[in-house]
C-alpha positions as CSV (number, residue, x, y, z in Angstrom):
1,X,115.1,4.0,-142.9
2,X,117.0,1.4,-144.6
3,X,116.1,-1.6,-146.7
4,X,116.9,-3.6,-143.6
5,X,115.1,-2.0,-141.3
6,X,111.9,-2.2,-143.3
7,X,111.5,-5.7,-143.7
8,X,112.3,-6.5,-140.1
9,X,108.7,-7.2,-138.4
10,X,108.6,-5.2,-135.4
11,X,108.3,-6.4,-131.6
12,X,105.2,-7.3,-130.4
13,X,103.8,-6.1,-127.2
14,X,101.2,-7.4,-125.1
15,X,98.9,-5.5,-121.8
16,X,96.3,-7.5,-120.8
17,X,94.7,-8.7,-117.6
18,X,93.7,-12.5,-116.2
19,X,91.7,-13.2,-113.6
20,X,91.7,-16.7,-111.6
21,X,88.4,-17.1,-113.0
22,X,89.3,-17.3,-116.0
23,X,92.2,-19.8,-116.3
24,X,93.5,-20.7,-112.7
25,X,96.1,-22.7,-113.4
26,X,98.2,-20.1,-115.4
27,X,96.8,-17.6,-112.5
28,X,98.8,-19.7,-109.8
29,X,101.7,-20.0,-111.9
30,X,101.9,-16.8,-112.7
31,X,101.2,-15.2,-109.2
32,X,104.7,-17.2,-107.8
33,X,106.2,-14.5,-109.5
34,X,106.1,-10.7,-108.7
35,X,105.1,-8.0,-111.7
36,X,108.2,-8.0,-113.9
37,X,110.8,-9.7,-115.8
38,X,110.5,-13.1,-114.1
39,X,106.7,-13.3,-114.9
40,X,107.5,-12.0,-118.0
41,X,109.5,-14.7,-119.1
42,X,107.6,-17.6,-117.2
43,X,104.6,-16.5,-119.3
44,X,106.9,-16.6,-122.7
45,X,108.6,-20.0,-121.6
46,X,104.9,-21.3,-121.3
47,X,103.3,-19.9,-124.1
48,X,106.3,-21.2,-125.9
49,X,106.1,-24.8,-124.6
50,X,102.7,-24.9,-125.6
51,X,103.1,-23.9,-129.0
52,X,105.4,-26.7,-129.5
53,X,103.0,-29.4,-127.7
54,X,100.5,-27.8,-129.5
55,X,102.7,-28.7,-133.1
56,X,103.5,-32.6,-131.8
57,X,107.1,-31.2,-131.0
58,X,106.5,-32.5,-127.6
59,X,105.4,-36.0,-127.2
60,X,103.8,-36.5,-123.7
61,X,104.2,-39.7,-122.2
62,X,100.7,-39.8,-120.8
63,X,99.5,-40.0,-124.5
64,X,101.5,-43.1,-125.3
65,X,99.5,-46.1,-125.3
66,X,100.6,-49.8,-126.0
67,X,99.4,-49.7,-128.9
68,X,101.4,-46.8,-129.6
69,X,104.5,-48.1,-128.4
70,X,107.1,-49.4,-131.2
71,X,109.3,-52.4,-129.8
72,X,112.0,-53.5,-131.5
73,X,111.9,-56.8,-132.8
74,X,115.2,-58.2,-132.3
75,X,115.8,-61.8,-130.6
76,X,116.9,-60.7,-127.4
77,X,114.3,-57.5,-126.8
78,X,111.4,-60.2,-127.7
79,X,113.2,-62.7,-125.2
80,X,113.7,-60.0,-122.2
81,X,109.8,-59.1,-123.3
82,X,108.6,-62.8,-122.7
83,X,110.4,-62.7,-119.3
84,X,109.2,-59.8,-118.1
85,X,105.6,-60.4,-119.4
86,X,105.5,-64.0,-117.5
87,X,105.9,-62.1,-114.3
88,X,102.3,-61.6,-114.7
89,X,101.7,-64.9,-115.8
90,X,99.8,-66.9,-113.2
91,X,101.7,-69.1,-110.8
92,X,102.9,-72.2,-111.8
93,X,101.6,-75.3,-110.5
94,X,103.9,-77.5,-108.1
């Protein structure tokens, strides 16, 4: 065994079972897919995805609030902003 070959962290392999009951969302996306190498890799992609939501890689849109939001404040981005926000405005009088 080489120096190499020791330091190198070996594969890990996973066998286990879910049930719908226990998370039936990854059930159902799982279960498109028949046993093998296409589940396989939906369940890494997923796992995979998650670990970087779960690290802030991914920023999901739903989480953005206004407040959030980071508008430039340049004179034109402000001017388009006043426009578009007096769309909501109510009606002027006549």
């Amino acid at each position: 065994m080489s120096a190499q070959e020791r330091g190198a962290p070996r594969p890990i392999r996973l066998v286990f079972e879910l049930s719908r009951e226990e998370n039936p969302r990854l059930f159902d996306e799982l279960s498109q897919f028949r046993q093998g190498r296409k589940r396989v890799n939906r369940l890494r992609l997923l796992a995979y995805d998650g670990l970087l939501a779960q690290h802030g890689v991914f920023a999901m849109a739903s989480l953005k609030t206004p407040d959030t939001i980071e508008v430039p404040k340049e004179p034109d981005v402000q001017q388009a902003a006043a426009v578009t926000n007096g769309l909501f405005q109510p009606a002027i009088p006549e």
